[in-house]
C-alpha positions as a Markdown table, in Angstrom:
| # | Residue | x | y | z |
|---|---|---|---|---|
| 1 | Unk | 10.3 | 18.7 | 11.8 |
| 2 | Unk | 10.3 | 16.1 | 15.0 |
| 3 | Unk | 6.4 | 16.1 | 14.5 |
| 4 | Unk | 6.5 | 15.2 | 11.2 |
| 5 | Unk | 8.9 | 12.6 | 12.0 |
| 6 | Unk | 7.0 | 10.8 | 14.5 |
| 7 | Unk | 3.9 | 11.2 | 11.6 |
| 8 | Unk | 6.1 | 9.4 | 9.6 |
| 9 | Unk | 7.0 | 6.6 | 11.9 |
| 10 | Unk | 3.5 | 6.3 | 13.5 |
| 11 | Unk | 2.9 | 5.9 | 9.5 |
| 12 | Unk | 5.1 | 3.0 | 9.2 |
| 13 | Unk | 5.0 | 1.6 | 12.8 |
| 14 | Unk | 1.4 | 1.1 | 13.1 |
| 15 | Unk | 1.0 | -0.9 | 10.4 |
| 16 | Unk | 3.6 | -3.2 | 10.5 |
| 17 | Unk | 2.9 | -4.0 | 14.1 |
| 18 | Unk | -0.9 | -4.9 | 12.8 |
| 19 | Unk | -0.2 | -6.9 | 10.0 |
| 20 | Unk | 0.6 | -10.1 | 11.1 |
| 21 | Unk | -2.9 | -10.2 | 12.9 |
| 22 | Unk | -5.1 | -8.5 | 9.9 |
| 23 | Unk | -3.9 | -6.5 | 6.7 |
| 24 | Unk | -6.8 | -4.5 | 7.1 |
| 25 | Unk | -6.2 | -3.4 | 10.3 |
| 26 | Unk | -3.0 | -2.6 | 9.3 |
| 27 | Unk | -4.3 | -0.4 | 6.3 |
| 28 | Unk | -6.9 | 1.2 | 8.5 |
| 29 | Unk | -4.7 | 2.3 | 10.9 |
| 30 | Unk | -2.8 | 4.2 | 8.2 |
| 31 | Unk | -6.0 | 5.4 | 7.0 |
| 32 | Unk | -7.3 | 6.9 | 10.4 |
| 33 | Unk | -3.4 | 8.5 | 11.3 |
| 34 | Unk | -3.5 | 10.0 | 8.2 |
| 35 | Unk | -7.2 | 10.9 | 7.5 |
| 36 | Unk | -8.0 | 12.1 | 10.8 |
| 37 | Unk | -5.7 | 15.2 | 11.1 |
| 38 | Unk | -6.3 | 15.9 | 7.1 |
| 39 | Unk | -10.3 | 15.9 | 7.8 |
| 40 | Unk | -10.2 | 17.3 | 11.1 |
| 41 | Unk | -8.5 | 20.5 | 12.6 |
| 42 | Unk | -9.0 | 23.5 | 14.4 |
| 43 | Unk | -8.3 | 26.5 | 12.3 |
| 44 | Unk | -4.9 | 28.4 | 12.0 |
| 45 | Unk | -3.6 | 25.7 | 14.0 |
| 46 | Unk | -2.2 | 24.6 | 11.0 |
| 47 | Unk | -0.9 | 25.7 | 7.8 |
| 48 | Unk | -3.5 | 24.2 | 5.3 |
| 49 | Unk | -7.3 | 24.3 | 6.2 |
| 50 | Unk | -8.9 | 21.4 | 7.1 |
| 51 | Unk | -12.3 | 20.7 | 6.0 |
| 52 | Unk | -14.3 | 20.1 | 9.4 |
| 53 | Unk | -13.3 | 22.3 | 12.4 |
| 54 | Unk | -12.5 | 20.8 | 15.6 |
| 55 | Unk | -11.8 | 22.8 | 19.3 |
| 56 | Unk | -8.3 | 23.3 | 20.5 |
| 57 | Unk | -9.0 | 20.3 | 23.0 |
| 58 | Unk | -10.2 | 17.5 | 20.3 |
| 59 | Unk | -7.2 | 19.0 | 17.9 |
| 60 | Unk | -4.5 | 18.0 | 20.5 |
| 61 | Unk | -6.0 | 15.3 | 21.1 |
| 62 | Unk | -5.6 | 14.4 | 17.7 |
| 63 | Unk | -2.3 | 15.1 | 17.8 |
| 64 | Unk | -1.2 | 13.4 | 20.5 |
| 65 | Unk | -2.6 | 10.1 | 18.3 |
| 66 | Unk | 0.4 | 10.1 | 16.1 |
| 67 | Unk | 3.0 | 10.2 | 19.2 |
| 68 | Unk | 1.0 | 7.1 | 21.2 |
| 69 | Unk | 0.4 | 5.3 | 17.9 |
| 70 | Unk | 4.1 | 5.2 | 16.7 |
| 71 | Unk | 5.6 | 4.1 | 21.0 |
| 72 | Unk | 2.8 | 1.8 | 21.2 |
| 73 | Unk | 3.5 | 0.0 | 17.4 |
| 74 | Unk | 7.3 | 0.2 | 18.4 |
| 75 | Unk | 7.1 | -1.5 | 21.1 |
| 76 | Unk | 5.5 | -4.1 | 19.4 |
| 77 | Unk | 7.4 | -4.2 | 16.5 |
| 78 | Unk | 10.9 | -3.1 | 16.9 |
| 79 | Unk | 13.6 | -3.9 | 19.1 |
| 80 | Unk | 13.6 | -1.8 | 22.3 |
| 81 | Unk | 16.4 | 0.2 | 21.7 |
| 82 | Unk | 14.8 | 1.2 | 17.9 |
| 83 | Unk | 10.9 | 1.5 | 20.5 |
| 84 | Unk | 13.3 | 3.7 | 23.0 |
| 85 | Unk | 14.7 | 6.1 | 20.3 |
| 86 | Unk | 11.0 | 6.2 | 18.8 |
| 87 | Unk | 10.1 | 7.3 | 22.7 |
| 88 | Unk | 12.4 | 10.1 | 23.0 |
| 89 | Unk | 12.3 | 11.4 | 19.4 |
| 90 | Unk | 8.1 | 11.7 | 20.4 |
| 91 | Unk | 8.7 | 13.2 | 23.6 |
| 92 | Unk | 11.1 | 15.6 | 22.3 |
| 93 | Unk | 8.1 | 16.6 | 19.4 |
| 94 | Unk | 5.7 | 16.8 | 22.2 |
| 95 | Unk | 7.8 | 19.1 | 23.8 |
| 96 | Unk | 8.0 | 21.0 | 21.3 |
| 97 | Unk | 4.4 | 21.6 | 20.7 |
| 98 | Unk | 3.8 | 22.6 | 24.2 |
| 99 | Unk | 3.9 | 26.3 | 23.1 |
| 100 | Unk | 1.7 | 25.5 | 20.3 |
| 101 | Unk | -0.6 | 24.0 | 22.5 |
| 102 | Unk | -0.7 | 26.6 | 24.8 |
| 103 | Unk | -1.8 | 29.0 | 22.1 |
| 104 | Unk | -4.6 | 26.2 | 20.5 |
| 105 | Unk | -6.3 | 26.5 | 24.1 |
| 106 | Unk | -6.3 | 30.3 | 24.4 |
| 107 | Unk | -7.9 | 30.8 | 20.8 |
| 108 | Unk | -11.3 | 31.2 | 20.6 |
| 109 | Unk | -13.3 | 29.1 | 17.9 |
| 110 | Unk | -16.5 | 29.7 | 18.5 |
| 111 | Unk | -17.7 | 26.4 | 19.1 |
């Protein structure tokens, strides 16, 4: 749930930290925080499969987009103590991944 949150505010952050300099960076950053992790994955890493396999490496990577993207457009965006709550809530999901991650870098993919 935390991760899906901070998709969700990367979603919404992002884009409204963009558009005052260019609506179509605002729309592409949408488009590459959500396209990314739906076109690229590393398998059973996830629920649903993604259509181009990735290493447990580039997958967390990935990831880790959502997290930076949503402090980063905060920041920007939001009044500090709206960017510091954005912080901890992405911490906290990172956190909670660790585990996850762990497990990502001990599968083997065979690439």
């Amino acid at each position: 749930m935390p991760r899906f949150l901070v998709e969700i505010i990367a979603w919404v952050a992002a884009p409204w930290a963009l558009v005052p300099h260019s609506i179509w960076l605002a729309v592409l950053a949408d488009v590459l925080l959500i396209g990314l992790p739906t076109v690229f994955g590393m398998p059973g890493a996830k629920k649903q499969k993604n259509p181009v396999s990735i290493p447990a490496r580039p997958a967390i990577a990935l990831e880790l987009l959502q997290p930076v993207a949503a402090c980063a457009a905060a920041f920007v965006a939001w009044p500090a103590i709206v960017a510091s709550l954005v912080a901890v809530v992405s911490l906290a999901a990172c956190g909670l991944q660790l585990r996850r991650w762990r497990w990502m870098l001990a599968q083997r993919t065979g690439s």
